[in-house]
C-alpha positions in Angstrom: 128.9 105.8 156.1 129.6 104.0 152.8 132.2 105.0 150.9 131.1 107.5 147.8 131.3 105.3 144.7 133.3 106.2 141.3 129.9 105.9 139.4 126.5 105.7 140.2 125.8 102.6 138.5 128.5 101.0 138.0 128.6 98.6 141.4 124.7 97.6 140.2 125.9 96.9 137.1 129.0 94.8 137.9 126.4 92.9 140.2 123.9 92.3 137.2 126.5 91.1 135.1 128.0 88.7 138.0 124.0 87.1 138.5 123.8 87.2 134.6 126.7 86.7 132.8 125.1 86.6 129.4 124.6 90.2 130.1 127.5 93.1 130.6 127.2 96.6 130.7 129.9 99.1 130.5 130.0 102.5 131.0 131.6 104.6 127.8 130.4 106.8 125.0 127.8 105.3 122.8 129.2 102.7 120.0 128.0 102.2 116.5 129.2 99.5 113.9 130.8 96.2 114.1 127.5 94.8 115.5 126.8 97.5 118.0 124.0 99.9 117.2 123.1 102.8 119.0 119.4 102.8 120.7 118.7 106.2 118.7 119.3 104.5 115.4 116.3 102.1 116.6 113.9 104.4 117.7 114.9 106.1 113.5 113.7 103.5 112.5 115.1 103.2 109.7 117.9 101.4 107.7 119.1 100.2 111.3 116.0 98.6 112.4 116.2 96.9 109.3 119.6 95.3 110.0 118.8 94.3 113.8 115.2 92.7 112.3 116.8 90.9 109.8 118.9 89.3 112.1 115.8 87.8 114.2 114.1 86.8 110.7 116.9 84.9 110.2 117.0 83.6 113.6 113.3 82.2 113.4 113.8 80.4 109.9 117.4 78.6 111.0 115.6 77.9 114.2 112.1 76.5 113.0 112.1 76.6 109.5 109.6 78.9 108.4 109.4 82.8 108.1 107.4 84.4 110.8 104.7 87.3 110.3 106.2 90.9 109.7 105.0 91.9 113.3 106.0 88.7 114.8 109.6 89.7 114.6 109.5 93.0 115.6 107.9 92.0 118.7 110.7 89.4 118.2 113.4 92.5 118.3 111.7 95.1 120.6 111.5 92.3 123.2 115.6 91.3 122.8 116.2 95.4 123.4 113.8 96.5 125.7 114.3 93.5 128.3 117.9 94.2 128.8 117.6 97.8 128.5 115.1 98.7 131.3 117.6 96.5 133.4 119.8 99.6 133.3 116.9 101.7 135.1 115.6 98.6 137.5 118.8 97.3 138.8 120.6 100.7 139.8 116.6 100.9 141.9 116.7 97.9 143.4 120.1 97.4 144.1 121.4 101.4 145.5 118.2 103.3 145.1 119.5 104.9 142.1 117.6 106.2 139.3 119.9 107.0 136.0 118.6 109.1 132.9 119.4 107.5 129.8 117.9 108.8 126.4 118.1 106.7 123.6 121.0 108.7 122.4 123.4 107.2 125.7 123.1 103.8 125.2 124.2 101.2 122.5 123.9 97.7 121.7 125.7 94.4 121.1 122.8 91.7 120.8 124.8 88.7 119.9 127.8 89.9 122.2 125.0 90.6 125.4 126.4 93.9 125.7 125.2 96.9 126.2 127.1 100.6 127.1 126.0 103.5 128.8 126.8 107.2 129.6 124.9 108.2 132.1 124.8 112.0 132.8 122.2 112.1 135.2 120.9 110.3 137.9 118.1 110.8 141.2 118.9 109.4 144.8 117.7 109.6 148.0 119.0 111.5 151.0 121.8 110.4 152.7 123.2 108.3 149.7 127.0 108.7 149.1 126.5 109.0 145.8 124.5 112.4 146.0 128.0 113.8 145.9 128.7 112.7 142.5 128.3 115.1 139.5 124.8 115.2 138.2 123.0 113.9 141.2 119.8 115.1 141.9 118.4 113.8 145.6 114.5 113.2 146.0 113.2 113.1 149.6 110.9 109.9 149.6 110.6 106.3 148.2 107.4 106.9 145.8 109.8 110.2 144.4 112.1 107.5 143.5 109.7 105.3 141.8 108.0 108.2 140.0 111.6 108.9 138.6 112.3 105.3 137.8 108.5 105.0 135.4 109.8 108.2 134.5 113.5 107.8 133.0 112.3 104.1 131.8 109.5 105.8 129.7 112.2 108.6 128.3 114.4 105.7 127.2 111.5 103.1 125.5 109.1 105.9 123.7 110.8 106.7 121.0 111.9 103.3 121.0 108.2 102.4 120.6 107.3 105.0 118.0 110.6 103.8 116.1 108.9 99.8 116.1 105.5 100.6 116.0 104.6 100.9 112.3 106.5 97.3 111.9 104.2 96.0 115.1 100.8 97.0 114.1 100.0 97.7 117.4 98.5 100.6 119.2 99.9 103.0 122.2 98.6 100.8 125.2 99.6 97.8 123.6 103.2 98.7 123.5 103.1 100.1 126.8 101.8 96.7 127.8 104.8 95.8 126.5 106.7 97.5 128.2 104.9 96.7 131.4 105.9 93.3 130.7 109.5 94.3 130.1 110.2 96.3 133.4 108.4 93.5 135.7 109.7 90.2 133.8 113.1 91.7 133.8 113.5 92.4 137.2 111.9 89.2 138.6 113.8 87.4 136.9 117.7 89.3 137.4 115.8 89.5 141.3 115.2 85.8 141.6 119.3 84.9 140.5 120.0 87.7 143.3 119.0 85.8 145.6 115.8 88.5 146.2 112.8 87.0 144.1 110.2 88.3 146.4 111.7 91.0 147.5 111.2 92.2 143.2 108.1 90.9 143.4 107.5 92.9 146.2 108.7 96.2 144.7 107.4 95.7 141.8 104.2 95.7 142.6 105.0 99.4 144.3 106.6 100.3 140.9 103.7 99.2 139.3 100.5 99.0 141.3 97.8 96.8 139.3 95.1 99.1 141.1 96.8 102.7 140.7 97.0 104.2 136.8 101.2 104.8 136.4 100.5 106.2 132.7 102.1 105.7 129.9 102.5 102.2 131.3 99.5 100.0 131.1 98.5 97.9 133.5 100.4 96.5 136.2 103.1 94.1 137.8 100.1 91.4 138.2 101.3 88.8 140.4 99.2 86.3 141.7 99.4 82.9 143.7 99.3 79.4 142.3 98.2 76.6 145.0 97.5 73.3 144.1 97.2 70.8 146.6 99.1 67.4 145.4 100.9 69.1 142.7 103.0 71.6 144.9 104.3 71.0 148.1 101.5 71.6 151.1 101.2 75.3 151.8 103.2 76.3 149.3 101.8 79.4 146.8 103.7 79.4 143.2 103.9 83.1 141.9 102.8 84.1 138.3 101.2 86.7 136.6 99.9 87.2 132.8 101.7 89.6 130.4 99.8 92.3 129.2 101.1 92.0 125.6 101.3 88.4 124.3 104.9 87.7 122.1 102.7 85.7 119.4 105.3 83.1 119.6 102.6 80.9 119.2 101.9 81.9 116.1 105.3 79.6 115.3 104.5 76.6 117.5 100.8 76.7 118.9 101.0 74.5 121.3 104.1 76.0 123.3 103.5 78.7 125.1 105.3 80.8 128.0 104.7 79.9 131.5 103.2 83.6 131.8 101.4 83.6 128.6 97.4 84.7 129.2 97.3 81.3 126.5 98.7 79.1 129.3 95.8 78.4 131.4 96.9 77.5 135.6 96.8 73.6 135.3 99.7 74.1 132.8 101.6 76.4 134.7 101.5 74.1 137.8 102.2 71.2 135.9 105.3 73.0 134.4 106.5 74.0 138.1 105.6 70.7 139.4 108.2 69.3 136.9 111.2 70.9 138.0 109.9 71.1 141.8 
């Protein structure tokens, strides 16, 4: 049997940042100041999210010389949190078949550092895991158990989170939980894919998030579909995409480039784009 580890999350952590370097996580109390701000001071909403905005407003004008729209940047700042935050949930999953909580108040960020800490408290597992040993394990008998505590913990981190950004976003509920569809599934297929285990993500993704099964508050699904196109891609070969739920409206800054799983970017683009750097 494996050796019980000193943390729950800390091997899938160590992995992430190895695959992602632009990325490192560390497990310690919650940090506030010097460029770190907590997730709770976020989901305030208040002179915080201010500060972490203005720094993307700033961004957008030194990178394309004009201001964007109000809501632009939010979605501009919810999407630099939220993708590196729900790796903390996926990548303990998909990696150990752990499952930590994580409230807004148990994680802070470093956004120009790529750094984020935790203090996790809680975590689920299944049966037989070494780690079930560890303080504040709880085991749950089956794979779905797993995955209903995964949608779970993810949608206890991001909802006040949401509520925090939405006034700034103009955006109703199942929009922003589009977004954060978006967020769980582009995170993981991509950290998946430097793994090594792109369709293995793919694969249990679309478990986490069935397109055909309601997993409320989350709307919609993981969404992948196949790309063939014979003379463009290699014979036989099926390139996987899917549409976000919640465009970024980056667009709104440069119309004619869009992201390779924007609903904007119709298929003859995407396979051009793969067909490229194939």
């Amino acid at each position: 049997m494996p050796a019980m580890p000193a943390t729950a999350t800390g091997p899938a952590y160590a992995r992430l940042t190895e695959a992602f370097p632009a990325l490192r996580v560390t497990e310690e109390a919650p940090r506030s100041g010097d460029g770190w701000v907590g997730a709770h001071e976020l989901a305030a909403g208040g002179a915080a999210l201010d500060a972490f905005l203005a720094w993307d407003e700033h961004q957008v004008l030194r990178d394309h010389g004009q201001y964007a729209r109000p809501d632009v940047i939010a979605g501009f700042g919810l999407h630099r949190y939220a993708w590196p935050a729900c790796l903390l949930f996926t990548v303990p999953w998909f990696l150990h078949r752990r499952v930590p909580r994580l409230p807004v108040s148990d994680v802070s960020f470093h956004r120009t550092r790529g750094r984020l800490t935790v203090r996790t408290r809680t975590f689920s597992c299944l049966p037989g895991d070494p780690a079930a040993a560890l303080p504040g394990a709880r085991v749950v008998r089956t794979e779905e158990a797993l995955r209903l505590e995964l949608r779970s913990a993810i949608a206890e981190h991001l909802g006040p989170l949401l509520d925090g950004f939405r006034p700034r976003l103009r955006r109703g509920r199942r929009a922003l939980w589009g977004m954060a569809t978006d967020e769980v599934t582009e995170g993981l297929w991509r950290v998946g894919h430097l793994l090594g285990e792109g369709r293995r993500a793919m694969s249990e993704l679309t478990e986490l998030l069935p397109d055909t099964t309601p997993t409320a508050p989350y709307t919609g699904g993981a969404g992948f579909r196949d790309l063939r196109a014979p003379g463009r891609l290699p014979a036989g070969v099926a390139a996987r995409t899917r549409d976000r739920i919640a465009c970024c409206l980056f667009y709104t800054l440069r119309p004619a480039e869009t992201c390779a799983t924007c609903p904007r970017t119709c298929d003859a683009d995407r396979i051009e784009r793969l067909a490229a750097v194939g």
